[in-house]
N, C-alpha and C positions, 0 to 999 in steps of 0.2 A: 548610291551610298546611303543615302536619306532612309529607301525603303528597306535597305538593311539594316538598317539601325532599330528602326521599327521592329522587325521580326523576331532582330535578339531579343529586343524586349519582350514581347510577348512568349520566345523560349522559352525567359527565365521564368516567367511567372508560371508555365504550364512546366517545369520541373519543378517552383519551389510548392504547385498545387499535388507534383505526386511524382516527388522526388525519387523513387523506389523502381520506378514502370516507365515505361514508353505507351501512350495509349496513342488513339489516330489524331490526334492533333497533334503531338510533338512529331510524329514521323511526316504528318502534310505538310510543316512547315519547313521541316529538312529537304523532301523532297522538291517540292516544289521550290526553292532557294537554287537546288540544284540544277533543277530543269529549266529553269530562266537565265541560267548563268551558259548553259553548254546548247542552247534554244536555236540559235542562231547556225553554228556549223551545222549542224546536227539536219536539220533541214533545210540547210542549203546540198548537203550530200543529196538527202531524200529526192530532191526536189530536178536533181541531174543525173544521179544514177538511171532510173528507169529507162530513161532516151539514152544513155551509153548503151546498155545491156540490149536496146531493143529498139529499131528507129520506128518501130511501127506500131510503137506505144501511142498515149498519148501526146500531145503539144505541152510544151513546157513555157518556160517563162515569156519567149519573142510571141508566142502564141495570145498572148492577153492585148498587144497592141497590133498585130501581123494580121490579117486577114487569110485566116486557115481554109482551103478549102478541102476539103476530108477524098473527094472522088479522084482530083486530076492528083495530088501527091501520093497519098498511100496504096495508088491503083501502082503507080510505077516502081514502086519500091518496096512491097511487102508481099511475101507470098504468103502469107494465111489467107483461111477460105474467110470471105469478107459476110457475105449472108449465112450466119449462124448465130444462137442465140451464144455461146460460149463468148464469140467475137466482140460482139454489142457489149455484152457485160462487162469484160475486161476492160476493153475502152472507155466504159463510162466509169468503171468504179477507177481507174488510173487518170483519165481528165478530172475527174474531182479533186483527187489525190493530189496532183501535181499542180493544178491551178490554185487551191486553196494554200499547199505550202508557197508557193512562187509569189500571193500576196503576203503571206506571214513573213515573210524576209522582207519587204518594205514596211512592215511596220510590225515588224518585233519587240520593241518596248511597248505598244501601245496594248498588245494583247497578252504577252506578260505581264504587265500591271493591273491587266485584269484577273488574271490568276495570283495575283499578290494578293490585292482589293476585297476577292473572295475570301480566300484565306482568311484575310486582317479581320474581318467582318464575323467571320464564323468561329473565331478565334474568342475574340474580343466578347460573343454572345454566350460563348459556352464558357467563360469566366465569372460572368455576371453573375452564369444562372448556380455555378458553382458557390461564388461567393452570399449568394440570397439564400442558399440553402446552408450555409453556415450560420447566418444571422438571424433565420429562422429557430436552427436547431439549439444556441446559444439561449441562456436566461439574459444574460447581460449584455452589456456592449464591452468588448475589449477594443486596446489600442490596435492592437493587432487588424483587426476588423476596417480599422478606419487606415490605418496604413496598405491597404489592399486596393481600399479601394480610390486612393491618392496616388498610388500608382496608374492604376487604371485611366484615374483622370487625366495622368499626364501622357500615358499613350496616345487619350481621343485627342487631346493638343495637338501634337506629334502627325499625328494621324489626318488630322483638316488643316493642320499650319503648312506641311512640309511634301505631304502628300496626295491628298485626293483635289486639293486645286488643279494641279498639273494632268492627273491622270483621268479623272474625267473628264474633261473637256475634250479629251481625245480619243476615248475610248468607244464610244459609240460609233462615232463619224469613223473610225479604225475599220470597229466589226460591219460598218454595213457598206464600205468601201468592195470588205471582203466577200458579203454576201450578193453585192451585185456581179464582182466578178465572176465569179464561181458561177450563179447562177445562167451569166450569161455565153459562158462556154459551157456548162449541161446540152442547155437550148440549142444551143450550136450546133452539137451534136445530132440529135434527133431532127430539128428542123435547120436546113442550112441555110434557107431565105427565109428565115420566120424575123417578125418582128418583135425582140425580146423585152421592148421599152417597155413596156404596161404592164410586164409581168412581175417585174421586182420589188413593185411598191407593195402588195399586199404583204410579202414576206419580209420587206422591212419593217412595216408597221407592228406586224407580230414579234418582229427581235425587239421592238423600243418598247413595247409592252412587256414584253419579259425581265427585261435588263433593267428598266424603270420599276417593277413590282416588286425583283428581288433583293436592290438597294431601300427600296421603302418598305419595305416589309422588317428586312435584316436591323434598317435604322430605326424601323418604330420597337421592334424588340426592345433595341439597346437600352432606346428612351424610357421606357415604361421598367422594364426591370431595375435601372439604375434610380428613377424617381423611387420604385418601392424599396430599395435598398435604404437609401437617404432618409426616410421618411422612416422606417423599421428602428434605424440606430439614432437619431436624432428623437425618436419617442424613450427609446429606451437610455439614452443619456439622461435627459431632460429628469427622469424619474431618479434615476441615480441621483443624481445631485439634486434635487429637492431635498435632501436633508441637512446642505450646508448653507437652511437661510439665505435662500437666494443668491450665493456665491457661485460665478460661471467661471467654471475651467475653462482650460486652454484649449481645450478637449470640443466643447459644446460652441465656441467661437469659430474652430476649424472647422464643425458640420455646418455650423453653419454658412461658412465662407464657401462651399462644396456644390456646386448647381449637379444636375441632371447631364447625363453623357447626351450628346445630342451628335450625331452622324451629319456634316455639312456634304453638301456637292460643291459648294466653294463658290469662289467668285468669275472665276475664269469660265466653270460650267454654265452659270447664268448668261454669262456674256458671250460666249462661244455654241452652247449646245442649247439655244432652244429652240423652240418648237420652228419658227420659221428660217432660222437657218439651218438647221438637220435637215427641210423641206429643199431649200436651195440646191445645200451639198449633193442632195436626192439627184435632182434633176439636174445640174450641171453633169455629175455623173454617166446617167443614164442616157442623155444628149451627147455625148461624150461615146459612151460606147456605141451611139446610134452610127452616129459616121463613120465610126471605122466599119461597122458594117456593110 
């Protein structure tokens, strides 16, 4: 409800920026609204049709904790030719398929909030960068100007108060939950006695690089375009009203009561997601799929 509240927000202000048109931000955030709402059925169908349609597809959900053996079960029960490049193929691109959505339903909010979080993020930057090009193009400062961007500020409230507390903190440990499983039924596939332990950590460490770069990056945007915002209309007030003998409107009190948009990962992320418990989560994990192998 929370993260809806948020999105309308940020609607409105991408209709009252171009009330006339639909461009791709108002449609990603319709879509994506929708696709988080209907996420759940939706692949859970996906994730069971294939094995109805075909039992000699790939393994589906009992297969992530079951101990699959690929030779003694689909020898007795499938008649496709088994040694063929067509075969291998099928199999692999449907065991991805199907293990990837089978963990997406145990943690469906947590990967939806990341497709929110994106959004919110990308939303919120191509505002900014709108509104700095107004205050550029402008001689003067209008109310207008500063009412834009007092909304804005009450989104990033919105935004680290009610939101990204909750949803980072679980968001990583979510997606690498998913990237060990998947990976470890790949492996499965191609080697059936392989040891898949050792293999996961490099490709987790490149998802926390990634996923750590594109919130730092998206949040250092925010920062710095909003600092020049502030700074832009708090010069051009300042000048304005030098002519009333040092009298300060209500105007130049409001910029300056106005900080810098600053992108938080919250407190729950600090305390839940770092660096040595993501490590833990790691290995408890991967120890974990070791024995059921």
């Amino acid at each position: 409800f929370q993260v809806t509240n948020l999105l309308n927000m940020i609607y409105k202000l991408e209709k009252l920026d171009k009330p006339s048109s639909q461009k791709w931000s108002d449609l990603t955030i319709i879509r994506v609204m929708y696709m988080c709402q209907i996420a759940s059925p939706i692949y859970s169908i996906a994730t069971v049709l294939p094995v109805a349609l075909d039992p000699c597809a790939a393994p589906w959900l009992g297969s992530l904790w079951l101990n699959f053996e690929l030779d003694n079960t689909l020898s007795n029960i499938c008649t496709w030719p088994k040694n063929s490049f067509y075969w291998d193929t099928i199999q692999l691109i449907l065991w991805i398929f199907q293990s990837y959505f089978a963990v997406y339903i145990m943690c469906a909010w947590v990967t939806s909030g990341c497709l929110f979080l994106i959004v919110v993020l990308l939303s919120v930057t191509r505002l900014l960068q709108k509104l700095l090009e107004n205050v550029e193009m402008e001689e003067g400062c209008s109310s207008y100007l500063i009412d834009r961007y007092r909304v804005l500020y009450v989104v990033e409230k919105c935004f680290n108060d009610s939101y990204q507390d909750g949803i980072i903190a679980f968001t990583i440990p979510g997606l690498v939950t998913c990237l060990i499983m998947v990976l470890c039924i790949v492996i499965r596939v191609s080697t059936l006695d392989g040891n898949v332990g050792l293999a996961v950590f490099p490709l987790i460490a490149v998802e926390l690089v990634m996923l750590l770069g594109l919130f730092t990056r998206t949040g250092g945007n925010i920062y710095t375009t909003s600092g020049t915002i502030l700074q832009n209309l708090r010069k051009r007030k300042h000048n304005k009203e030098s002519f009333f003998k040092g009298r300060k409107s209500l105007e130049i009190k409001v910029l300056r009561s106005l900080p810098s948009l600053k992108v938080k990962f919250g407190q729950n992320f600090l305390e839940m997601a770092t660096c040595i418990n993501v490590l833990d989560f790691c290995v408890n994990r991967t120890v974990s799929l070791l024995l059921m192998n």
